[in-house]
Structures are given as C-alpha cells and as structure tokens.
C-alpha positions as protocol buffer text, in pm:
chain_id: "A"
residue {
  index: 1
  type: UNK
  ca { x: 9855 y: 12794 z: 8158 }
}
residue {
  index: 2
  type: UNK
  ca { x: 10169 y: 12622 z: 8338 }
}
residue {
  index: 3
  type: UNK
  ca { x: 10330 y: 12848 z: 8591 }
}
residue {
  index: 4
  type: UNK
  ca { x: 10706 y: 12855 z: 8597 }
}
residue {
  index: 5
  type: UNK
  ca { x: 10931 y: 12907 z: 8927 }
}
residue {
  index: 6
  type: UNK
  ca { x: 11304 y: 13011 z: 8984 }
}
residue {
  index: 7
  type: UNK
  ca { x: 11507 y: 12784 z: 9109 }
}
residue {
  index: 8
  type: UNK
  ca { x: 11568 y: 13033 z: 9448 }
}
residue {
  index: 9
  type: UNK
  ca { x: 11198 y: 13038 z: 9487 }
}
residue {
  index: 10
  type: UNK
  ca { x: 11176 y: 12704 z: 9461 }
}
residue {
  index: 11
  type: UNK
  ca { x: 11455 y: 12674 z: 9725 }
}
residue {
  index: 12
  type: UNK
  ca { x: 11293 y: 13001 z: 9964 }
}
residue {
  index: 13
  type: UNK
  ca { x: 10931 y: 12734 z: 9928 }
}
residue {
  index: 14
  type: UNK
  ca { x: 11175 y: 12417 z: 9995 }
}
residue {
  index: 15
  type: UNK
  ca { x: 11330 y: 12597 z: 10323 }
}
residue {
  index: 16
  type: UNK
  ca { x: 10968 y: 12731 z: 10474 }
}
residue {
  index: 17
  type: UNK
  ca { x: 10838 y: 12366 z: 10394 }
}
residue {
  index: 18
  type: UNK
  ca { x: 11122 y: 12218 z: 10632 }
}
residue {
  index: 19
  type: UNK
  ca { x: 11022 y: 12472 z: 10873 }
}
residue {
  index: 20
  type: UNK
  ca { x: 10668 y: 12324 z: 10923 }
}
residue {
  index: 21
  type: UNK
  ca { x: 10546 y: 12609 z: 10702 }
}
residue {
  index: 22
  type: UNK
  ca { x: 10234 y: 12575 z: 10441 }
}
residue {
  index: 23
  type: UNK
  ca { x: 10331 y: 12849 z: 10158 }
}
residue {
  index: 24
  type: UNK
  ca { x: 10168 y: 12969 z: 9884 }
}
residue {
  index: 25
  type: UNK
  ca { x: 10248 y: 13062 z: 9548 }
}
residue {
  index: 26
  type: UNK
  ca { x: 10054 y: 13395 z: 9438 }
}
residue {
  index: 27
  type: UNK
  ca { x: 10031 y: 13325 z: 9053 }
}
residue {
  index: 28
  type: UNK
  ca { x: 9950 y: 13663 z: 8931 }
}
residue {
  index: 29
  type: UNK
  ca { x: 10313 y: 13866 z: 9142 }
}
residue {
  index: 30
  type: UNK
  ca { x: 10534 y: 13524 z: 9235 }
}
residue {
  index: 31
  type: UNK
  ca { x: 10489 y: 13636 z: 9606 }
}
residue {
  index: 32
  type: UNK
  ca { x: 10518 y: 13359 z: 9870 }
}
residue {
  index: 33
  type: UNK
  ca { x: 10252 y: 13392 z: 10137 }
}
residue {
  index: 34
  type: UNK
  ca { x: 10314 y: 13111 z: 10423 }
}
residue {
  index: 35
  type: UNK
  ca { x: 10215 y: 13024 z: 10787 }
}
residue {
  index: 36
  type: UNK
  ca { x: 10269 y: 12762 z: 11065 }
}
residue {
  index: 37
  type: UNK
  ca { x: 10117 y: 12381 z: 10958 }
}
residue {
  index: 38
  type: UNK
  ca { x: 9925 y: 12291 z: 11262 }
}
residue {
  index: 39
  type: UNK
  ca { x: 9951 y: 11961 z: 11102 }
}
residue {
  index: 40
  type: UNK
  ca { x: 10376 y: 11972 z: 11132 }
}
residue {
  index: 41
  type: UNK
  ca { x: 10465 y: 12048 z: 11451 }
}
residue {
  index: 42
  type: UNK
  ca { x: 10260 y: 12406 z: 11524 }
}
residue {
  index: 43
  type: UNK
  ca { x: 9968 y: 12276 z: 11701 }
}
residue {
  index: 44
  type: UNK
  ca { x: 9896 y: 12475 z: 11943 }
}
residue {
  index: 45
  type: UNK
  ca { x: 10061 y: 12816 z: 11846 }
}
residue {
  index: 46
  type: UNK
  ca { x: 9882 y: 13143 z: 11847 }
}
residue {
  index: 47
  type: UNK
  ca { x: 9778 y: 13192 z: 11511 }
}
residue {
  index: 48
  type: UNK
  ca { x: 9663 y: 13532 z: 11574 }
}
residue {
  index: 49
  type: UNK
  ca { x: 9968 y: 13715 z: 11459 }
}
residue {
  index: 50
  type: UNK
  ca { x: 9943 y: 13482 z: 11107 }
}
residue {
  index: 51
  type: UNK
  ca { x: 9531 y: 13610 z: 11017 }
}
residue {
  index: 52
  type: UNK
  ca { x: 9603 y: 13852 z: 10761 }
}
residue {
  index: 53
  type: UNK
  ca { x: 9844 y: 13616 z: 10603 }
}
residue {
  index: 54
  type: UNK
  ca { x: 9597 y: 13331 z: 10635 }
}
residue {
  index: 55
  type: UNK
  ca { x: 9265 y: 13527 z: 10563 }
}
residue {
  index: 56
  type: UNK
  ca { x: 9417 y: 13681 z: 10236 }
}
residue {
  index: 57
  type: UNK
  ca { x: 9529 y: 13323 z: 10098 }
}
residue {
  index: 58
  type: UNK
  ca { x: 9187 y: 13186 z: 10200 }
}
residue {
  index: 59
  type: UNK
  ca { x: 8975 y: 13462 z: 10028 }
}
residue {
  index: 60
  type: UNK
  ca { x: 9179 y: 13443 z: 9711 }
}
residue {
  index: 61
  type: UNK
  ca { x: 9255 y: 13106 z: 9658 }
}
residue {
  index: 62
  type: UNK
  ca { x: 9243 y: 13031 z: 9349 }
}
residue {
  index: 63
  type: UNK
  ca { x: 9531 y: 13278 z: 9298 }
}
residue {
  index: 64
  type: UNK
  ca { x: 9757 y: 13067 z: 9488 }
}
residue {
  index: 65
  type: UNK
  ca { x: 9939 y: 12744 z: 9464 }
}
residue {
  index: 66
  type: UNK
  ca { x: 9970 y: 12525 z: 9793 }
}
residue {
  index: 67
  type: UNK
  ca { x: 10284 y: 12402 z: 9876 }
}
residue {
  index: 68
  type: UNK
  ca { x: 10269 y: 12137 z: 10154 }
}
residue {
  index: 69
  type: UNK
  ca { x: 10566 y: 11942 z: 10356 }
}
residue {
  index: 70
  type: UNK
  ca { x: 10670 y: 11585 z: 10431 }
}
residue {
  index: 71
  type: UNK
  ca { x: 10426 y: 11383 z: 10646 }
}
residue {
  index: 72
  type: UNK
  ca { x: 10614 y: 11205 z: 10960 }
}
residue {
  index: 73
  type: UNK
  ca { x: 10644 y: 10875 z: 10801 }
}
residue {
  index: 74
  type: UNK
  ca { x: 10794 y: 11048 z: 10494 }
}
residue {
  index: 75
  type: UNK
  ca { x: 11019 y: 11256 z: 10664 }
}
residue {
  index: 76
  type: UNK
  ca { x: 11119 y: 10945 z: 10821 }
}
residue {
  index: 77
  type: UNK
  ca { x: 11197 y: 10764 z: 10545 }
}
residue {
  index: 78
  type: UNK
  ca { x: 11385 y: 11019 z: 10378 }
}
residue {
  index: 79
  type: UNK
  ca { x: 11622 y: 10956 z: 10672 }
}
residue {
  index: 80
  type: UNK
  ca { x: 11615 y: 10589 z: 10660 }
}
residue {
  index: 81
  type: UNK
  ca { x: 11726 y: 10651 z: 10281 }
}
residue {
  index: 82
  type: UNK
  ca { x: 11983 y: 10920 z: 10421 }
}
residue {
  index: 83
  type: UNK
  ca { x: 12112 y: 10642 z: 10663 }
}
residue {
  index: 84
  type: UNK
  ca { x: 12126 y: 10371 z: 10401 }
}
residue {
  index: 85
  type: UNK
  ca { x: 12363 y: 10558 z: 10203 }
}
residue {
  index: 86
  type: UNK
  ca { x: 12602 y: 10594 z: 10428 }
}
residue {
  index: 87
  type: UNK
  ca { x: 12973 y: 10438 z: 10256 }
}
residue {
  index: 88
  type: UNK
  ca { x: 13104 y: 10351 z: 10643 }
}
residue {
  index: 89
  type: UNK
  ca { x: 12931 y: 10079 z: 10750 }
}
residue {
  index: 90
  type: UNK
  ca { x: 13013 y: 10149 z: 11108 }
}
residue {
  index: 91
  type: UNK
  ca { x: 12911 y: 10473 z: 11108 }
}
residue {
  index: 92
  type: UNK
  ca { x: 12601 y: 10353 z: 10914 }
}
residue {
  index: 93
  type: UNK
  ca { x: 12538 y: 10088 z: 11188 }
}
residue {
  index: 94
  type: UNK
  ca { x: 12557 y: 10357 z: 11451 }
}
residue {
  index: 95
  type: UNK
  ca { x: 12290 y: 10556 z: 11237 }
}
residue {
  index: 96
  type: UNK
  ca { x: 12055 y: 10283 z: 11181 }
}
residue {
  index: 97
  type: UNK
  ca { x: 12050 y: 10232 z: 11563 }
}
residue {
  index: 98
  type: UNK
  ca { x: 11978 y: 10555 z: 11650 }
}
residue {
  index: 99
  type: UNK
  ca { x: 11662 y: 10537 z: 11438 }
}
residue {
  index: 100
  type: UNK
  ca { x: 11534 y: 10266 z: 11507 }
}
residue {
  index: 101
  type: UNK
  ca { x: 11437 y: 10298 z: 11869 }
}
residue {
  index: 102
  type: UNK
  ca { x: 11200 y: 10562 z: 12032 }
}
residue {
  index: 103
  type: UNK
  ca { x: 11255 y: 10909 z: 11931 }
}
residue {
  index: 104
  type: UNK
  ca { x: 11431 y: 10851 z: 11594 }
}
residue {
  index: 105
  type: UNK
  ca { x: 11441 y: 11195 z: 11458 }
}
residue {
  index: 106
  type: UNK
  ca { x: 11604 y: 11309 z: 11825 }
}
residue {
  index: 107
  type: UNK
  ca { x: 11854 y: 11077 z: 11787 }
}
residue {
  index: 108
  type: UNK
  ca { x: 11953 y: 11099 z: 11443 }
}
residue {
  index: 109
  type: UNK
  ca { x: 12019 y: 11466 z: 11533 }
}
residue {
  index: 110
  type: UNK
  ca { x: 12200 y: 11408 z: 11835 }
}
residue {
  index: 111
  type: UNK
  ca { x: 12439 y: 11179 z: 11647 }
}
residue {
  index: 112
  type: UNK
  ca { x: 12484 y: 11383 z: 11355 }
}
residue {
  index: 113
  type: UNK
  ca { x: 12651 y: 11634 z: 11594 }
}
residue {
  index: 114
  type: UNK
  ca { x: 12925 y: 11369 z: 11620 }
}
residue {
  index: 115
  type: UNK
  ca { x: 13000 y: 11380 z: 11285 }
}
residue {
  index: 116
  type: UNK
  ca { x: 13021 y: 11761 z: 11156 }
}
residue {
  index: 117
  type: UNK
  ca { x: 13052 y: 11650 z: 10775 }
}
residue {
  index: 118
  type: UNK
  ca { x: 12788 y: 11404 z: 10758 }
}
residue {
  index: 119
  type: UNK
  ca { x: 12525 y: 11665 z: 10898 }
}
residue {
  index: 120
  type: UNK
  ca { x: 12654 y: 11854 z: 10628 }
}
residue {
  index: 121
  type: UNK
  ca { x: 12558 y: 11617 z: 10363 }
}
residue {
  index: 122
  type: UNK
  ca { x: 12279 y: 11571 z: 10603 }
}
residue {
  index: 123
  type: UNK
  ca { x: 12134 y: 11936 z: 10516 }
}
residue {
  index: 124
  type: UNK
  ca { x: 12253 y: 11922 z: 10149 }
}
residue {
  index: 125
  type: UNK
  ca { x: 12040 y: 11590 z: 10116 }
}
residue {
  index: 126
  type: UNK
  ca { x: 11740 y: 11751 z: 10291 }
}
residue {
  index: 127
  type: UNK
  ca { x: 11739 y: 12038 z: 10137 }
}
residue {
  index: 128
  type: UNK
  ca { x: 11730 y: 11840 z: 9771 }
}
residue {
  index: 129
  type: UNK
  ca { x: 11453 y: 11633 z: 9848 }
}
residue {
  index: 130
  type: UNK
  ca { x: 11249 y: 11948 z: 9998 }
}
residue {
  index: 131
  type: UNK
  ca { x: 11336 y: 12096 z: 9600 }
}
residue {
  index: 132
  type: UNK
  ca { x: 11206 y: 11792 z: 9468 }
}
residue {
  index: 133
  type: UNK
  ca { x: 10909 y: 11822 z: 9703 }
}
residue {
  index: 134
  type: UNK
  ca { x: 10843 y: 12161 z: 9570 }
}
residue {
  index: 135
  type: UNK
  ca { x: 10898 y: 12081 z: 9180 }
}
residue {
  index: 136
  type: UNK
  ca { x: 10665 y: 11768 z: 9206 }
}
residue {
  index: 137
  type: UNK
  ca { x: 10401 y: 11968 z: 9344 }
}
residue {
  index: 138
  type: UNK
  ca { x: 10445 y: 12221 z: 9109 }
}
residue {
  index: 139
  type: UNK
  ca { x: 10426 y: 11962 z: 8864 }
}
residue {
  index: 140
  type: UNK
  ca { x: 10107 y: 11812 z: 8969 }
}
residue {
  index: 141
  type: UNK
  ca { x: 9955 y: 12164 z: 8970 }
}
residue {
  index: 142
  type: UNK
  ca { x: 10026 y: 12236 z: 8603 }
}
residue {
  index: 143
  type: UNK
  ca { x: 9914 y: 11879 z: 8532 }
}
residue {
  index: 144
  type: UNK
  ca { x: 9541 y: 12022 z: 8615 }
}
C-alpha cells in the first residue's frame, strides 16, 4: 500500500537530511525517528546518546522508511547548478571561482555572505531540492 506524506513532513525529513541526519519514516504513527550519518559529516561523534533512537529503528525496520541525504559529489553539483543560474554574470564568475578551487563548499559560503539575497535564494534552492530528495525517495519506496 503507498504511504502518503504532508508536505511539512516532507519539509521537517528535507531539513534533518541537510543536517547530515538519516531519518526514518514510522509507517504505522508518521513519527520521524533520525540520527547523525556517519557517512555525512558525523564520523566520529559519540553515538551513545542516539542508541535508543538507532536500536528501535534497527529492530523494527520494516516499519520504517529510510530517508538518506546528498552524497558530496551531489551536493556539489547542486551548487554548480545553483551557480550556473546565476542572471549576473559577474557575480556568477565570482561564484564559479570560488568553487572551483580547494575547499569549494567553504568558499561558496564565505561568498554568499557578500551577497545577503543570493544566500537567500541560496537556502530557498536548497531547501527545494532536499523536498525533491525526500519525494523521490518516497517515490521509489512505493514503487516496491
């Protein structure tokens, strides 16, 4: 049977996924269980406060649906796509610099700060894609 989301859940999933968070969708109550991605940016952390969370998802899997972020390279070109759409070619220049040399994601932020309404769009942009995220994945779920 396909499972249905609201919209704010979908966005609550969309935010915890550009957190570095893995959440899960508990089918039977539409509660959202999630914890740190060791795999996004969380190696290392003490997981110990997370066990509950992570041993109740793990012993009743098949009650949840996995939601799961960008990898780097896709997170990376969702700015490159960002950054090509742009309308000031200047300012576009500037952005496509700042990426393409070490530390991209560092610099893009850094140089967002310059412009206060294109880190706006910035975050509205992000935040769509992360929805999309979340609905394909939902979508590939009821596909099973």
């Amino acid at each position: 049977m396909p499972v249905s989301i609201s919209n704010d859940t979908v966005k609550e999933i969309a935010g915890y996924l550009d957190s570095g968070m893995k959440c899960f969708y508990h089918i039977p109550t539409g509660e959202l269980e999630y914890y740190p991605d060791d795999l996004r940016g969380h190696w290392g952390m003490d997981m110990e406060i997370w066990q509950e969370t992570i041993d109740n998802v793990a012993n009743n899997y098949t009650e949840y649906i996995l939601f799961e972020g960008l990898e780097n390279y896709e997170s990376f070109q969702m700015m490159e796509a960002f950054v090509a759409g742009i309308a000031e070619v200047k300012t576009r220049q500037q952005f496509e610099e700042a990426i393409r040399f070490k530390k991209p994601f560092q610099n893009f932020k850094f140089l967002l700060l310059d412009y206060p309404l294109l880190q706006q769009d910035w975050f509205d942009y992000k935040k769509k894609q992360y929805m999309k995220l979340v609905y394909d994945q939902l979508d590939s779920h009821n596909a099973i």
